[in-house]
C-alpha positions in Angstrom: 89.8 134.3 130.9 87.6 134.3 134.1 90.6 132.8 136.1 93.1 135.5 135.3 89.7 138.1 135.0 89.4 137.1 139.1 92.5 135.3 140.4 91.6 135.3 143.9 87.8 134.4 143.9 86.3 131.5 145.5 85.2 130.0 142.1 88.5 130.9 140.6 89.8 128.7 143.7 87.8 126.1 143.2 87.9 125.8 139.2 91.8 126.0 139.6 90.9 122.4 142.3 89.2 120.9 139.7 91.1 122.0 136.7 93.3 119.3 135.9 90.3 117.1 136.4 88.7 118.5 133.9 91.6 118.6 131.5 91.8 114.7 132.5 87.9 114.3 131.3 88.3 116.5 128.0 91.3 114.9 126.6 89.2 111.2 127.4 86.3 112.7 125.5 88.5 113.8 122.4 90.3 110.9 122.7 87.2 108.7 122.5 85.9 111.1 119.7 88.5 109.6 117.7 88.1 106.3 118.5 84.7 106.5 116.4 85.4 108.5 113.8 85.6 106.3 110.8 89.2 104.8 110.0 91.8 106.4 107.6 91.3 102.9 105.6 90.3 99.5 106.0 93.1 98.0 108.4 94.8 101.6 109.4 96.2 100.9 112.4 97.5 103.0 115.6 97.5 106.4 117.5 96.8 107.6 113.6 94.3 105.3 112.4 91.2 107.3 112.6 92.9 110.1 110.9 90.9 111.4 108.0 94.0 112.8 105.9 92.3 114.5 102.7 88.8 113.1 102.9 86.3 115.4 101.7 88.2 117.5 99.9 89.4 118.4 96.6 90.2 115.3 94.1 93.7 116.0 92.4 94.3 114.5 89.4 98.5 113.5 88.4 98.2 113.5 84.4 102.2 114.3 84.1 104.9 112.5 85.1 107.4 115.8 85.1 108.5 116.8 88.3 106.7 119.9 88.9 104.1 122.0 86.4 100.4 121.6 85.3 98.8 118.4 86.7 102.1 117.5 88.7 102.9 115.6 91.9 104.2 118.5 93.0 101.6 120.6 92.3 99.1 118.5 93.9 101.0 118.3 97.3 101.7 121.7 97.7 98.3 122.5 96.9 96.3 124.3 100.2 92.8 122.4 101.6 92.2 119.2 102.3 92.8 117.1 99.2 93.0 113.4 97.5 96.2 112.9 95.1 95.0 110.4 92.6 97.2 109.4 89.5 95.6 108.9 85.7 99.6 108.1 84.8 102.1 105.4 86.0 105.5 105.4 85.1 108.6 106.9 86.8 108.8 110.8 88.7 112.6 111.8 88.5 112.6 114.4 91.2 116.5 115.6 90.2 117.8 115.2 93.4 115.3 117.3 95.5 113.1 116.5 98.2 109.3 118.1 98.2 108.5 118.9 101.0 104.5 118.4 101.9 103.5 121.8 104.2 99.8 121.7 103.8 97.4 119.6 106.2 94.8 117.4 105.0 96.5 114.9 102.5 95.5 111.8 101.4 98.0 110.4 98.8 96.6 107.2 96.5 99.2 105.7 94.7 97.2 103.0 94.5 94.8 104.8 91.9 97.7 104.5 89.7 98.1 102.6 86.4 100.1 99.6 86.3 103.2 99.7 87.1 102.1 102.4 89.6 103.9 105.8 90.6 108.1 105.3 91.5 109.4 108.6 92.5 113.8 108.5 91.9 116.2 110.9 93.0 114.3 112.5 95.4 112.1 111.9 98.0 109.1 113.6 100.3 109.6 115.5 103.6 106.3 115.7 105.8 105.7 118.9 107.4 102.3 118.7 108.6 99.8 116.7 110.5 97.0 114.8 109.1 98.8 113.1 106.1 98.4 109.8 104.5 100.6 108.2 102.3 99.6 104.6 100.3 101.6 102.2 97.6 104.4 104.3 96.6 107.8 103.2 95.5 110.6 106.1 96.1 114.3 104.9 95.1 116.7 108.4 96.2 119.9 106.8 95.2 122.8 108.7 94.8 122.1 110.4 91.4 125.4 110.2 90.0 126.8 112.6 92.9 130.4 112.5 93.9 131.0 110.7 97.3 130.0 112.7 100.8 128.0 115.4 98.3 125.1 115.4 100.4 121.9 113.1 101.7 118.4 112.3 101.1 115.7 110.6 103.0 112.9 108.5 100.9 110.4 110.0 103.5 111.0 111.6 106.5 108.6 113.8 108.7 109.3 116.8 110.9 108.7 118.9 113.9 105.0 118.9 114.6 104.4 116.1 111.8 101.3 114.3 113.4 98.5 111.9 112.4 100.6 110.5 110.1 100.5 107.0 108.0 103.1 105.8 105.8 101.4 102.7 104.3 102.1 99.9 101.6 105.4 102.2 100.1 108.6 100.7 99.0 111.4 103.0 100.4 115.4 101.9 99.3 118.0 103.5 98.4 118.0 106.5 100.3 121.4 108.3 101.8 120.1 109.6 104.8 117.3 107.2 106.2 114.6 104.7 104.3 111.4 106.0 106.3 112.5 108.3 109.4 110.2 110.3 112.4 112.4 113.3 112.9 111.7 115.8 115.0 113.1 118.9 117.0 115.0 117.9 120.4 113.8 120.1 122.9 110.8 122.9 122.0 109.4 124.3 124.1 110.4 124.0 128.9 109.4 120.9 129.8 109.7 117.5 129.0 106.0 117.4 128.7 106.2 120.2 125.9 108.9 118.3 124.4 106.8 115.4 124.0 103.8 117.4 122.7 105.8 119.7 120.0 107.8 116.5 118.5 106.3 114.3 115.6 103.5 111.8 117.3 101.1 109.8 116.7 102.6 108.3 113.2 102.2 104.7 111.8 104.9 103.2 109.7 102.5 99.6 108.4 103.5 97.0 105.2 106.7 99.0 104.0 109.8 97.2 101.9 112.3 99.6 104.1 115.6 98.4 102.1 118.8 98.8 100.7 119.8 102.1 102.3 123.4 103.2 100.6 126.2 103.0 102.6 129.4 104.5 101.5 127.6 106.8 99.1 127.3 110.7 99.1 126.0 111.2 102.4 129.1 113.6 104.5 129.6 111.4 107.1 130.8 108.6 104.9 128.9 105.0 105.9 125.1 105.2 106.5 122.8 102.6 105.2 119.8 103.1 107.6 116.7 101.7 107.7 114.3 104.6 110.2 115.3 106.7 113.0 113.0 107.7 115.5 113.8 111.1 117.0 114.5 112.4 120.1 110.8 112.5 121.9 109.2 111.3 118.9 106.0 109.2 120.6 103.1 107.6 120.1 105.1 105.7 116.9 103.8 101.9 115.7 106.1 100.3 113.5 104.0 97.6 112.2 104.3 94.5 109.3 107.5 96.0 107.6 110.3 94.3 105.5 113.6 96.0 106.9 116.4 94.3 104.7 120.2 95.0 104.0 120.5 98.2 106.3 123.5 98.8 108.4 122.1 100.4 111.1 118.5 101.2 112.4 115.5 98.6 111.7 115.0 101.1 113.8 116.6 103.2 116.0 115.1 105.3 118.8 116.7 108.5 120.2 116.2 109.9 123.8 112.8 109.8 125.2 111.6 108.2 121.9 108.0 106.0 122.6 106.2 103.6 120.9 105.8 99.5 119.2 107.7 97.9 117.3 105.6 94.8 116.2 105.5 91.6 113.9 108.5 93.4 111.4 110.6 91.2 109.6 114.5 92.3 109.8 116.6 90.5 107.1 120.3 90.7 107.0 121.3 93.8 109.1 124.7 94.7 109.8 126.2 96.0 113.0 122.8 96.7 114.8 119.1 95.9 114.1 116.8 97.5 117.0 118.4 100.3 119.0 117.8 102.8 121.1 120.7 105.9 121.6 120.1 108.8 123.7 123.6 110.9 123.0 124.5 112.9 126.0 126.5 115.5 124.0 123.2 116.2 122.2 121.4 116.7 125.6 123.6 119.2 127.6 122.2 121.2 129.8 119.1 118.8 129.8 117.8 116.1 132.1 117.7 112.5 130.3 114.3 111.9 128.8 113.6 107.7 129.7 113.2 106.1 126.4 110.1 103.2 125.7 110.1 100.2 123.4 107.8 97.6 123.1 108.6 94.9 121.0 106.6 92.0 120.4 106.5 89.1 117.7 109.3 90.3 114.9 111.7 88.2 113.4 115.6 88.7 113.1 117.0 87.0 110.3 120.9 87.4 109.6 122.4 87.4 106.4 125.6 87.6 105.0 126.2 91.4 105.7 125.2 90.8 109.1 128.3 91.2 112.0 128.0 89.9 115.8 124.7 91.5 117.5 121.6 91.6 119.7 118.1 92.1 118.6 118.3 94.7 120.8 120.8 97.0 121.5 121.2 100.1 124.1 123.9 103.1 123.2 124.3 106.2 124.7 123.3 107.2 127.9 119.8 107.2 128.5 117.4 104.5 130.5 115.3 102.6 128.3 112.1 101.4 129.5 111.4 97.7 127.2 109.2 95.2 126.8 109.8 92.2 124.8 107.5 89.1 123.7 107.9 86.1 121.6 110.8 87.2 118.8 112.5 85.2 116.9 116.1 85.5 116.2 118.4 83.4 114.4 121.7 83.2 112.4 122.4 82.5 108.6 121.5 78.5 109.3 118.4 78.8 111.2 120.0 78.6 115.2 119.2 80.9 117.4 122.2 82.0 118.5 121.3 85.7 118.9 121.1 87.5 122.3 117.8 89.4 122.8 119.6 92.4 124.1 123.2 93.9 124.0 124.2 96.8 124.5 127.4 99.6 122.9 127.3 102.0 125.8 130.0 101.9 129.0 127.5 104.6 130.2 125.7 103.6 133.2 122.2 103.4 131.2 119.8 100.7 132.2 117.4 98.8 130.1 114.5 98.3 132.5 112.7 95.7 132.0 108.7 95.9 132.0 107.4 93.0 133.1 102.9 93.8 132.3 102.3 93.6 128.3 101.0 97.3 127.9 98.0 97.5 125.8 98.3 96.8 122.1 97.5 99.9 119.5 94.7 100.7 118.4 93.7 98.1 115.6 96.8 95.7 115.8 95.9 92.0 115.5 99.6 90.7 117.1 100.8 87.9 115.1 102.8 84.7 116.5 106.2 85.8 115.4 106.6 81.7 113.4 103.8 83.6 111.2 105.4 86.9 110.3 108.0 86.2 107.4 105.2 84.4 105.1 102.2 87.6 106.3 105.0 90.5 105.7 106.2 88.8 102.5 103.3 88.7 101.3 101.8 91.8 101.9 104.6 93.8 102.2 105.9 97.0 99.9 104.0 99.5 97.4 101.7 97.0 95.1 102.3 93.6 96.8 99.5 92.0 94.0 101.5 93.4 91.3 105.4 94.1 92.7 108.1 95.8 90.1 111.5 94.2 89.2 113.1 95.7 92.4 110.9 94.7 94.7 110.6 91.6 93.6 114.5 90.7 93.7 113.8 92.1 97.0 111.3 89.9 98.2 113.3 86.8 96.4 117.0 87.7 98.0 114.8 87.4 101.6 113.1 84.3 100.9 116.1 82.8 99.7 118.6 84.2 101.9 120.9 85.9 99.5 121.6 89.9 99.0 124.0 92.2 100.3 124.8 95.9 102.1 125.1 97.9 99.0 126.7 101.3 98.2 124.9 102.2 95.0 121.6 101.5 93.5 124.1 100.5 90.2 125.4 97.3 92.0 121.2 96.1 91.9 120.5 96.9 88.1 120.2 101.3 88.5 117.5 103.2 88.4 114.4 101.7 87.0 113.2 102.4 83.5 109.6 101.8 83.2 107.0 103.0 80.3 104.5 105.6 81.1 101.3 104.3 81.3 98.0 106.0 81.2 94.1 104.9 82.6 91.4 108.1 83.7 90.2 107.8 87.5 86.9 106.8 87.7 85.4 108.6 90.9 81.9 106.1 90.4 85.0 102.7 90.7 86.4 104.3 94.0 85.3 104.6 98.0 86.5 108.5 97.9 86.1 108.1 101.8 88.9 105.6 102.3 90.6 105.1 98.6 89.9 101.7 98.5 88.5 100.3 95.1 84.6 99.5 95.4 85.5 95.9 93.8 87.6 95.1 96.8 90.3 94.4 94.9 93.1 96.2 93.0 93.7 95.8 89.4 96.2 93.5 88.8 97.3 94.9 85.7 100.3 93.4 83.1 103.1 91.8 84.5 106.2 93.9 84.4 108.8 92.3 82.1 
């Protein structure tokens, strides 16, 4: 106000000197503000980590596993205000081929709290359209619900334009017809590249997801598309951290144009045509300058299996510069050689990988594994409730350990959608940290093993 009040006075001069200065020192204080807030959860980890999602709010209770009503999932993550989703019912949430889309800040989702077997949502899954959301130990299984070929396409989560302070933790994700787990964003809002990067989805952490089994010739319109996570266009500030990405086609994951961020100690299992990309697509960028794309990729494992055709770890389309780092992966073919190129590329385009030679700075809270340690960490602590994992997720983890499983096109070929009891058990506020949704005991119920 006083600049534009007095545009030509000799403080308005001197403030407009020292402006960007200033800006420099206020973003470092929030910056550090955030670095001390308390963490989203014991072990949240990234740009996201200190995020408080619902904390302090509202305590929803899930007594109903109907899709939408009294004491719903829906109704509790449509609900305005900060708030905590707790469940007093396990069992299975058959969404009827929708997606609910989460539009309210302030969310804090603890599927954890469920009753053994814990909360599987089916055909369906969540879109996030809002910043300050976390999302813990669910299973969501889209499939293809029956639909005729090329009907249509759903993501198992996915967030959106402005989506930020986001965590996607401990879920199982499969079967989806669009992507598994996806950061989607809007290309180009706003003049600059710098507004670009500010409007898309940032700050987000992907950390401990089974990211599986997307369908490939199933109902999505353009035909093949088993894909494990896209990264949009000037999605940034992304950490793709301790995941299981096994038996996608395509995108374990992908980056688009001017996409930033780590992709760190993942395990990939038995992709097909490509594992890590990144794809800036000119015709999506006319009348744009190219965005440089960032990757830094450090201690994952590439495994090959039997769906998986001639590749590199990672590969550059398009035609877009990609700016990559790379540290100790492992990558080797279906009898243990390591035969596989680090980086490849599908482009004729005269896009460069440059190569970064200075390890930039880890992520907040990141504790970088020797990649000859990751399979046995992510298998072990990988997917929705790793202490007590359901019939899917363990033929899951098996098929990895033992090398076996395949590209599928339906969820039918792997035993359909799972039928599971319902289950009920009151939350007890007094049993749980209602700061971080961790159980005071330090340890979550094991429960009865699933038969």
């Amino acid at each position: 106000m006083f600049l534009t009040a007095f545009p030509h006075s000799a403080a308005s001069r001197r403030l407009r000197r020292f402006l960007p200065a200033l800006l420099l020192v206020m973003a470092a204080c929030v910056a550090q503000a955030a670095e001390t807030s308390p963490l989203a959860f014991p072990g949240a980890q990234g740009w996201a980590a200190h995020t408080p999602g619902g904390r302090g709010g509202k305590i929803l209770r899930v007594t109903t596993l109907a899709a939408e009503g009294p004491g719903s999932f829906k109704e509790a993550i449509t609900a305005k205000g900060p708030r905590t989703v707790v469940f007093e019912v396990g069992g299975v949430i058959d969404l009827g081929m929708k997606e609910l889309r989460i539009s309210e800040p302030y969310l804090t989702i603890a599927g954890q709290t469920a009753p053994a077997p814990g909360i599987t949502l089916i055909k369906g899954g969540l879109t996030i359209a809002a910043h300050d959301v976390v999302v813990r130990h669910l299973r969501i299984r889209p499939g293809d619900g029956g639909l005729p070929k090329r009907s249509g396409d759903i993501d198992a989560i996915s967030t959106v334009r402005g989506a930020r302070d986001v965590i996607v933790d401990h879920c199982t994700l499969t079967w989806a017809t669009d992507e598994n787990l996806s950061a989607s964003s809007t290309r180009f809002h706003g003049e600059s590249e710098a507004d670009w990067m500010a409007n898309a989805s940032r700050r987000i952490t992907f950390s401990n997801n089974i990211i599986s089994e997307g369908l490939a010739n199933s109902i999505h319109a353009k035909g093949e598309h088993s894909k494990g996570s896209l990264i949009h266009d000037h999605v940034n500030d992304i950490l793709i951290v301790g995941n299981l990405y096994a038996h996608n086609y395509e995108r374990s994951p992908l980056f688009k144009g001017g996409a930033r961020g780590h992709v760190i100690n993942n395990l990939i299992y038995n992709p097909g045509q490509r594992a890590i990309h990144y794809n800036l697509i000119a015709e999506e960028w006319l009348g744009h300058p190219y965005s440089r794309g960032a990757m830094v990729v450090r201690g994952n494992v590439l495994r090959a299996g039997r769906s998986t055709e001639p590749l590199a770890f990672v590969m550059l389309g398009g035609s877009g510069d990609l700016d990559l780092y790379m540290q100790d992966n492992l990558m080797v073919d279906r009898i243990g050689k390591p035969t596989i190129e680090s980086t490849g590329r599908y482009s004729t385009a005269p896009a460069r990988i440059n190569v970064v030679k200075a390890a930039p700075a880890l992520p907040f809270g990141v504790a970088l594994l020797p990649a000859a340690q990751v399979q046995d960490a992510v298998i072990a602590t990988a997917g929705a409730t790793p202490w007590n994992r359901d019939a899917h997720d363990r033929r899951l983890v098996a098929d990895v350990i033992e090398g076996r499983g395949e590209i599928i096109d339906s969820q039918e070929q792997v035993g359909g959608y799972p039928k599971l009891a319902e289950t009920r058990k009151p939350f007890v506020e007094a049993e749980w940290n209602l700061d971080t949704m961790e159980p005071k005991s330090g340890q979550y119920p094991r429960g009865e093993p699933l038969r």
